[in-house]
Structures are given as structure tokens and as C-alpha cells.
C-alpha positions in Angstrom: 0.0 0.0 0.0 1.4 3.5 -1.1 2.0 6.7 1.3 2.3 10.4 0.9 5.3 11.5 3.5 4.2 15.4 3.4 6.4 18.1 4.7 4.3 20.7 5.7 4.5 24.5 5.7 6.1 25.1 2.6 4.5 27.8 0.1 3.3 26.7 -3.3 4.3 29.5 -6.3 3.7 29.3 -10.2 1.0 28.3 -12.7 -0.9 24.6 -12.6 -3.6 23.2 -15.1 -6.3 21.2 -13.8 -6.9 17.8 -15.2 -9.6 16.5 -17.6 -13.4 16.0 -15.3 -13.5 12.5 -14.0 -16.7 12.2 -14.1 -17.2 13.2 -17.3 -14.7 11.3 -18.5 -16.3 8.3 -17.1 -19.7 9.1 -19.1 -18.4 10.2 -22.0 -16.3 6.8 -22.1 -19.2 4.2 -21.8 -21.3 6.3 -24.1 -18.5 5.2 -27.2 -20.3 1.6 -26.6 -23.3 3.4 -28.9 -21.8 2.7 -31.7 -19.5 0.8 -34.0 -17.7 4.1 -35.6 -14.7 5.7 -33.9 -15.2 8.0 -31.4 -12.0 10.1 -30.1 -12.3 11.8 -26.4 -9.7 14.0 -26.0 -8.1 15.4 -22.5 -8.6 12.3 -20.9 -7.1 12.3 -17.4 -4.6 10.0 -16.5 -6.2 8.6 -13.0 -7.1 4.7 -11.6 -10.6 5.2 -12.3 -10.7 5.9 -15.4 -7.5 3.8 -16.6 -9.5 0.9 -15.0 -12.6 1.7 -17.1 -10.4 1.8 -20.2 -9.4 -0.9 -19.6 -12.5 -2.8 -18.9 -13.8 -1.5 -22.5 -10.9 -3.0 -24.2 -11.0 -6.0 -22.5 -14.5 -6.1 -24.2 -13.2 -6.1 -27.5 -13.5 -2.1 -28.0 -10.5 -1.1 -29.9 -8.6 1.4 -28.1 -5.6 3.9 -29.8 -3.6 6.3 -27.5 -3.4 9.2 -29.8 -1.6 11.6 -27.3 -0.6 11.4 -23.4 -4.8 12.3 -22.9 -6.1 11.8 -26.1 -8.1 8.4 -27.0 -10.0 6.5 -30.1 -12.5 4.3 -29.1 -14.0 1.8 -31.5 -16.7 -0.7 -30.2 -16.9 -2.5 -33.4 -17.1 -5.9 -32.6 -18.0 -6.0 -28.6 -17.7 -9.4 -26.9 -20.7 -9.8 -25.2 -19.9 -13.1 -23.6 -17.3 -11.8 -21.8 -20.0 -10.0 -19.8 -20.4 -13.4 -18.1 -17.1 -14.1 -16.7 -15.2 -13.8 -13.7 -13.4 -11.2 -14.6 -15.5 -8.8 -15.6 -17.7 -9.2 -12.2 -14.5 -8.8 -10.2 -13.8 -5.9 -12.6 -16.9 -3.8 -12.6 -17.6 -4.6 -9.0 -14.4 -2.6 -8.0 -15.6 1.0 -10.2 -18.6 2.6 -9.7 -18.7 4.2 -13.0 -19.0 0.5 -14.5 -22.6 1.2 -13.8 -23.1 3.2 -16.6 -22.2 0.4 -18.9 -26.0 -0.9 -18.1 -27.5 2.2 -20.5 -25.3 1.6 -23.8 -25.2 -1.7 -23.7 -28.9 -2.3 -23.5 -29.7 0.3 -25.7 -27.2 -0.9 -28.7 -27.3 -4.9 -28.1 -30.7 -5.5 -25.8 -28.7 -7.2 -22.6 -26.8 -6.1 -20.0 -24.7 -7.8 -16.8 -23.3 -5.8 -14.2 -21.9 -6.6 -10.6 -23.4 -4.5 -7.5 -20.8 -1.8 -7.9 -18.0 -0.3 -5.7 -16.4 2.6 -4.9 -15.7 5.4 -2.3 -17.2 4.2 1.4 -19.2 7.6 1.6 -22.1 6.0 2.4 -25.2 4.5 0.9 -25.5 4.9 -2.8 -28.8 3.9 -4.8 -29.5 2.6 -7.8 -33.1 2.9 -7.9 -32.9 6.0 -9.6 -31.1 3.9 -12.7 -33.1 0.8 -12.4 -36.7 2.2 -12.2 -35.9 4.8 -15.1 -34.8 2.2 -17.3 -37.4 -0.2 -16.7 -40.0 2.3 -17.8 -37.9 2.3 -21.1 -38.8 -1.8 -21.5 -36.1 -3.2 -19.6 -36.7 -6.5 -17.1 -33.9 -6.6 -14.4 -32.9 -9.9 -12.1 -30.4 -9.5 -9.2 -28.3 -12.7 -8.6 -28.2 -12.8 -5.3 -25.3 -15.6 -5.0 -22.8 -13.5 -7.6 -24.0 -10.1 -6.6 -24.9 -9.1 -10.1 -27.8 -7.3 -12.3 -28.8 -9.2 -15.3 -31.2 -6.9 -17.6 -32.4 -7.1 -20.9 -35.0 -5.5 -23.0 -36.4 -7.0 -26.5 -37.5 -3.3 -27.3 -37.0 0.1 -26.1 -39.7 2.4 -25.9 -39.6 5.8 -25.1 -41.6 7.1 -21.9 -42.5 9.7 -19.7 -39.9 9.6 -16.5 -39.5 11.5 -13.3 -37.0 10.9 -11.5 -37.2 10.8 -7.6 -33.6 12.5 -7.5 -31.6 14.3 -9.7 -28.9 12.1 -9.9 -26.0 12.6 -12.0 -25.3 8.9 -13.3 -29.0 8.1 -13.0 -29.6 10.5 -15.6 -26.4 9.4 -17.5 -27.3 6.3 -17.7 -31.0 6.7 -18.9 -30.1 9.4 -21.0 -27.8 6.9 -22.9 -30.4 4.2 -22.8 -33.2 6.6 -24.5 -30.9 8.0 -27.2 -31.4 4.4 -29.3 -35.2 4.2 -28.0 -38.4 4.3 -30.2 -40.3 7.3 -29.7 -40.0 10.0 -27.6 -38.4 10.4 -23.8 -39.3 12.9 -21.3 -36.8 13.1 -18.3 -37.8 15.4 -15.6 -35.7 16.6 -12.3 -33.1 15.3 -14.9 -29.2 16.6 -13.1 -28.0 19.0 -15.6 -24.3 19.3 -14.1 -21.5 20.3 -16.9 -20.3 16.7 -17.0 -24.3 15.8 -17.9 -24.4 18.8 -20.7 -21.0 18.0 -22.1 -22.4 13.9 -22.5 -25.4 15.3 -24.2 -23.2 17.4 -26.5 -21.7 14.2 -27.6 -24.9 12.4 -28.4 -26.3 15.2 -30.1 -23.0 15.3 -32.3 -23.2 11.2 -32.7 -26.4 11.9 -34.0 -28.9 11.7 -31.1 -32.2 13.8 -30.8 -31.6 16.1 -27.2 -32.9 19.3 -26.4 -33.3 20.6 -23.4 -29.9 20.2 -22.3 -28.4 22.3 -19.3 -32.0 22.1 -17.7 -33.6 19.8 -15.5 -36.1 18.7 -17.8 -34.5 16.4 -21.3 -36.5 15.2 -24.2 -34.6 13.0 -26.1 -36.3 11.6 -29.3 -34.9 8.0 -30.3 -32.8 7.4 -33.2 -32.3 4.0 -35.1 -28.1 4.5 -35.1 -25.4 6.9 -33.9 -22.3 7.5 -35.4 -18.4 8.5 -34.5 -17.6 12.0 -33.5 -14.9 13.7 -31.8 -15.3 15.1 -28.0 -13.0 17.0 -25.5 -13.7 17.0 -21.7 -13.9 20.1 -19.3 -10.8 20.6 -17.1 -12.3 19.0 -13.7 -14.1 21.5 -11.5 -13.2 19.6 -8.1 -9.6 19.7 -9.0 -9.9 23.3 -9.6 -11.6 23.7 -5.9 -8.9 21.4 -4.5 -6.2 24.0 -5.6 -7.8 27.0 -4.6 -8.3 25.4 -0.8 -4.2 24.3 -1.3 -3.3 28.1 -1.8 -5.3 29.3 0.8 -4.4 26.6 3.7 -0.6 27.3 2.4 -1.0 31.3 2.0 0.3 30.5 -1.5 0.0 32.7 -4.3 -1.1 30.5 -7.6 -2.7 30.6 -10.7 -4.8 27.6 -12.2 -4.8 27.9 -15.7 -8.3 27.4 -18.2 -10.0 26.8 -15.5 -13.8 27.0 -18.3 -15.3 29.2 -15.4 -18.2 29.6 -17.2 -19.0 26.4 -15.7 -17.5 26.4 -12.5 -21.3 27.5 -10.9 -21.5 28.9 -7.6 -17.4 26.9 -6.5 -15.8 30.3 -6.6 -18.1 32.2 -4.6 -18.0 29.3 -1.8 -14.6 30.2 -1.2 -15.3 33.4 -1.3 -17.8 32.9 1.5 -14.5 31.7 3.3 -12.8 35.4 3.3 -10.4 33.7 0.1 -9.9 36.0 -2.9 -10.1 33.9 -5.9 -9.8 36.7 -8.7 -11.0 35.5 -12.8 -8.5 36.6 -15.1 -9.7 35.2 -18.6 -10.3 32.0 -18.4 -7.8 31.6 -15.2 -8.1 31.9 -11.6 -5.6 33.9 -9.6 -5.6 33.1 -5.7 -3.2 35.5 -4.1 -1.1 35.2 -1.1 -3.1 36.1 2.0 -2.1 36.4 5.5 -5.7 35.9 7.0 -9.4 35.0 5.6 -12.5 35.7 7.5 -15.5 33.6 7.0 -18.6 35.5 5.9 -21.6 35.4 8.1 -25.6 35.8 6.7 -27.6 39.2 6.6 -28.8 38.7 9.9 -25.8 37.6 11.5 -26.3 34.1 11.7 -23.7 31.3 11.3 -22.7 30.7 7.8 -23.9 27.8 6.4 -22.2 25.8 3.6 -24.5 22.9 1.7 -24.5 20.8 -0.8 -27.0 20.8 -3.7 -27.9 19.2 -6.9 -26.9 21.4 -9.5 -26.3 24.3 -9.7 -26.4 24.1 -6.1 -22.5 23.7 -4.8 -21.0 19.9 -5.5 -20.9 17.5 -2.3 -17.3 16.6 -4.2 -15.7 19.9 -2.8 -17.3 20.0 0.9 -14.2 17.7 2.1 -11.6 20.4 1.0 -14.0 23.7 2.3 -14.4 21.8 5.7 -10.6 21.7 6.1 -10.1 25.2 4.6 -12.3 26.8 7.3 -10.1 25.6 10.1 -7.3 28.4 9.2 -9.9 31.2 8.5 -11.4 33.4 11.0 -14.9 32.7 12.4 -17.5 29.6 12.3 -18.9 28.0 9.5 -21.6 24.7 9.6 -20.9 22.1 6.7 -24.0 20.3 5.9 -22.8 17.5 3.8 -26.6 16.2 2.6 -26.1 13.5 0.1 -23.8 10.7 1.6 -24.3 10.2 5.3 -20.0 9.2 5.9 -18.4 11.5 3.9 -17.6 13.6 7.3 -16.2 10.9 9.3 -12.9 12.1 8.3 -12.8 15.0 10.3 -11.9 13.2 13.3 -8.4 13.2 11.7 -8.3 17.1 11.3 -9.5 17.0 15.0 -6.3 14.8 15.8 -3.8 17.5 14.0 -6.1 20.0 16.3 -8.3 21.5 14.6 -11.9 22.6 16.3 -14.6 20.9 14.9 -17.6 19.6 16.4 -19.3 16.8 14.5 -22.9 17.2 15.1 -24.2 14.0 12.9 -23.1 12.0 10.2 -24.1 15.1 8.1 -23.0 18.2 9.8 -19.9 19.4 11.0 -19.4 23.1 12.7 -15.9 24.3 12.1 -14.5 27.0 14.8 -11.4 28.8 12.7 -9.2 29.9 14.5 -7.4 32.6 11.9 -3.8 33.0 11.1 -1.9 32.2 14.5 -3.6 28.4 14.1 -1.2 25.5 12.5 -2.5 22.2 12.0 0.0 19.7 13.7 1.4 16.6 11.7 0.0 13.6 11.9 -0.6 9.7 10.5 -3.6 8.9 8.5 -5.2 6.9 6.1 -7.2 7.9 3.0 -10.9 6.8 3.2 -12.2 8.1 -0.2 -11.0 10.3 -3.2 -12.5 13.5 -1.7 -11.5 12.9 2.0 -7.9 12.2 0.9 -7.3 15.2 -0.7 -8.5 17.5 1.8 -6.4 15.4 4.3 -3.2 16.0 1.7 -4.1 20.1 1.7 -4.5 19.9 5.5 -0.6 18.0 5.7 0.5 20.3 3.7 -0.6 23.8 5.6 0.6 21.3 8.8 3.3 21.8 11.5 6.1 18.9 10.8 6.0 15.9 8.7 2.8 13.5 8.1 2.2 10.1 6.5 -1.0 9.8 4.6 -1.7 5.7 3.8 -3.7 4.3 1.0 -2.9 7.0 -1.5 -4.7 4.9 -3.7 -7.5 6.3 -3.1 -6.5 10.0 -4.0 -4.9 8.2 -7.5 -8.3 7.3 -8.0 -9.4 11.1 -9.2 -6.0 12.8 -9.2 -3.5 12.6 -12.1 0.1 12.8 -10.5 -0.8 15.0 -7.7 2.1 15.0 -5.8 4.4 15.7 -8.9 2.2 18.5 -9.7 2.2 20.2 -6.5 6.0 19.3 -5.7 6.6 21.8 -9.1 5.1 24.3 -7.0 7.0 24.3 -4.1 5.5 21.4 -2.2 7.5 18.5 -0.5 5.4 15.4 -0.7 7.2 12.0 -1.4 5.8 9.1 -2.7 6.5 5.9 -0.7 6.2 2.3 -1.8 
């Protein structure tokens, strides 16, 4: 198992540019199952969840050309179906939670489906109804194998239907979106997410030669086409990434810029840290955080405790509470995170407590951060990584830290961040990579 050795207190200086979006990324990808022509995806980040998806596709018999150090061809041509029944792609897909999104494409362009009950980050409970019922409304029958943990569905025709979802949730609509796109007739998705990532795969469809308008609102109408075609795509830089290094520069009082940053879709991310007393200035397409000695946190109108939530879009992402959390323990004044969606995700703090910071958990979902302003310094400490979020905002937290900390299972932060500690150690950072 891998370790971070950070030494902490050092300032970072320069220009960095965020990496493609994972989660778009892992959309976009399964959509290329829609069709038999190529299909190149450009800035295509480097990371374990996504390599591990790649992979997966090519071990389906998609054909798969590294153009350029992010830059793919996808060609699903001739796609091995019974592979789908062996034991390596249940131990495969079981590991990545974006392997769910294979279900819509597959069905959609071949009429079956198999699936193990997928994995990921230990945030908490994370449905599938959402997926499920949607696409059964579209035609499709599901059976859960109890004994290998798997979803068999299949559907002999796809009609289109009238769907409301009981949450807007991102893959949900992902996945049905890419199920409707081959349906007959006519599908009406309301309280549909309409996130970037979601635009930017409906972008891609449209160019393959899907029927969606609608898009960047919460209500889709997608009218079924008999084929799609190849096309040529290029992710947004990643939005939590983008967040991650603005909490770094302020935790570090670094002065950075973060290069073609498309703020145009960053929503309401820069204002949050705003909220926080951080200046986070636009200049073109970049973000400029200066070097600041102090932040103080924003209170309401009335005076009331500021109060930082998450929210389906355009709402702020639950991705980026992790890193604001550990952000507000330098600043000045009190601040109550109210992580909704995922009832673990906060667990972590008990880690920032240890390095001694003052933070009272209230439940699984809130946390009330006291910050204690400039004369606070986190003290070193040992941890472990317990999800991709969690592990960054530990890494920013060792790095703004008294001494010399060991973060373990760095795997974890690998999952969603392409050479992080070679990126920030350009900078000015001192984090070593240990075996």
C-alpha cells in the first residue's frame, strides 16, 4: 500500500492546469459503446478510475488507440458480449462505480446487460433505484443474482416514456439518457441533473447523432434514433480539482494561478470560497488566488452562522465539501458544513481533530468548524485515506501542517488525481511518494 510522506508549511508559487473532469470522463467513455464508428475523447485524465474503465472497455473487444498522453480513439466494433459473463469482468466492474453506466449503452445498442453491484468510495449509501426504475420504464426487465451479486437486464425493445426521477442524480440521468438515445419514440426526463459533465455527454450524443434538447436544464426530451455514429469530443478541465487548488493556496497562504479553468462552468465553486474570506480573482479564463495572510469567514444578513451545503446542480457539489471543511479551520470565524447527500463523507474530520483542529461533528451530516485565523497551524499527523475526496482535503490539510505527516492508501486520491504529488511538488510542495 502507497503513502504520501508530506512536509508541511512550505509555500506553493507558479501556474498549474487542472486535469480533464473524472466524471465526465467516465460518461463520455461508456457512451462510445453506442456505436460501431470511432469515437475520439480527448483530454482524458490519466487517473485509476478511469485507466481501469479503459481498460474494462478494451477487455471487451472495444478497440482502443492512445493518440496523445490524454487523447483516446474508441472503437466498439465488434464487442464481446460473452465476456460479460465471466469472472473477470464481475470482479472488474464490482471494483468501479462508474461500471454502472455500462448498463444504458449496452442495453440500448445490443438489448442485454450484466453488471456486478458496484464499488467505490465508502461515503455512504448509494442507490441505484434511480437507474433501475428509469430504465425499466424504457422496456427493460432486471434480475439481481443474489449468489454472484450481479444485475442481469435485458430488454427485446425500447420504448420511449415519460420519466420522473425521484432525485436528480447525476449517473442516474447518464445512464438513462444513454439508454433513451437508441429508443423508439419519444423520452421525457424530468428533475433530470444537468451538471456540466451531464451537458457536455449530451453534447456528444447530439454530435453522434442523437435527438436532445433541453440540455443544461432539469427537464431532457430526447427523441430516439435507429443509429449513432463516431464524432470527436474534449472533456472540461475537472471542476473539483480546480476547488482542491484553490483550498491548497489558501491553507498554504500560496499565491497560484490555475490555468483554463472554463469558469463559465464552475457554478457557484468560486463564490463558496469566497464565503471563506479567500480572494479567488478570474482573469480570462484563469483563476488567480493571491497570497493572504488571514481570511475571515462571511456570516448571513442577519448575523447568523454561515452555512455551507450541498445541492444538486447548480447548487454547490458535495465533491468539494471535504476540501472547504478543512479550509475553514485556518480562517477566522465559524462555518456549519452540511454534507446532505452521503451520510459518511464527514467521518474524516476526526483526523483534522487529531492535528487540532476545532470541529464539532454534530451528525453523520453536519460538522461546525471553529477557525481559528492566522496564529492556528495544524499539527502533523498519520492517517489513512478513506475516499477520493476525503484524501485530498487530508493531503491540503498536511501540507498547511506543523512537521511531517504520512497519509496511507494514496490509492484512493490516485483514484481522481492525475500525478498529484508531482504536480504540486513543481510548485514548491515537498510530498514524497513511498512504496
Amino acid at each position: 500500500m502507497a503513502s504520501f510522506k508530506i512536509e508541511g508549511g512550505h509555500h506553493l508559487t507558479g501556474e498549474i492546469t487542472a486535469q480533464g473532469a473524472k466524471n465526465e470522463a467516465l460518461q463520455v467513455i461508456c457512451a462510445t459503446l453506442l456505436t460501431s464508428e470511432k469515437v475520439i475523447i480527448r483530454n482524458i485524465p490519466n487517473i485509476l478510475d478511469v485507466n481501469n474503465l479503459i481498460d474494462l472497455l478494451r477487455d471487451m473487444g472495444v478497440e482502443i488507440e492512445k493518440l496523445s498522453k490524454n487523447d483516446f480513439s474508441f472503437q466498439a466494433r465488434n464487442v464481446n458480449l460473452d465476456y460479460l459473463h465471466s469472472e473477470d469482468f464481475y470482479n472488474k466492474s464490482a471494483s468501479l462505480r462508474g461500471s454502472v453506466m455500462l448498463i444504458g449503452p449496452l442495453l440500448a445498442r445490443f438489448g442485454r446487460a450484466i453488471i456486478a453491484k458496484p464499488g467505490g468510495d465508502k461515503i455512504g449509501r448509494r442507490r441505484l433505484d434511480t437507474h433501475f426504475t428509469g430504465i425499466q420504464k424504457l422496456g427493460a426487465t432486471f434480475t439481481y443474482n443474489a449468489e454472484k451479486q450481479l444485475y442481469e437486464v435485458e430488454a427485446k425493445s425500447l420504448k420511449g416514456a415519460y420519466l420522473l426521477l425521484d432525485e436528480a442524480s447525476v449517473t442516474g440521468t447518464a445512464n438513462i439518457l444513454m439508454t433513451a438515445v437508441l429508443a423508439k419514440g419519444t423520452t421525457t426526463i424530468y428533475n433530470a441533473a444537468c451538471e456540466p459533465y451531464l451537458q457536455q455527454l449530451s453534447k456528444l450524443l447530439n454530435r453522434m447523432g442523437a435527438k436532445i434538447s433541453g440540455v443544461g436544464s432539469n427537464l431532457l426530451t430526447i427523441d430516439g434514433v435507429e443509429s449513432l455514429q463516431g464524432c470527436e469530443h474534449r472533456i472540461l478541465p475537472d471542476m473539483i480539482e480546480i476547488g482542491s487548488f484553490i483550498g491548497m493556496a489558501a491553507m498554504t497562504g500560496s499565491e497560484i494561478t490555475i490555468k483554463n479553468v472554463s469558469y463559465e462552468n464552475l457554478g457557484i465553486i468560486p463564490d463558496s470560497f469566497r464565503r471563506l474570506g479567500i480572494a479567488v480573482e478570474q482573469r480570462g479564463d484563469d483563476i488567480f488566488i493571491p497570497q493572504q495572510d488571514n481570511y475571515k469567514i462571511e456570516s448571513f444578513i442577519d448575523g447568523s452562522i454561515m452555512t455551507l451545503a450541498d445541492a444538486p446542480w447548480p447548487g454547490l457539489t458535495p465533491d468539494l465539501l471535504s476540501v472547504l471543511l478543512v479550509v475553514a479551520t485556518k480562517a477566522k470565524g465559524s462555518v456549519l458544513i452540511h454534507q446532505k447527500m452521503f451520510e459518511s463523507r464527514l467521518f474524516f474530520v476526526d483526523k483534522l481533530i487529531d492535528m487540532g483542529a476545532k470541529i464539532i461533528l454534530c451528525d453523520p451530516h453536519r460538522a461546525t468548524v471553529i477557525g481559528l485565523g492566522e496564529q492556528f497551524r495544524l499539527r502533523a499527523a498519520r492517517m489513512s485515506s478513506p475516499d477520493i475526496r476525503a484524501g485530498i482535503a487530508l493531503l491540503i490539510a498536511a501540507m498547511s501542517a506543523e512537521g511531517t505527516s504520512i497519509i496511507n492508501n494514496i490509492e484512493q486520491i490516485d483514484r481522481g488525481y492525475e500525478n498529484i504529488d508531482g504536480r504540486l511538488n513543481a510548485l514548491g510542495a515537498k510530498i514524497q511518494r513511498t512504496a
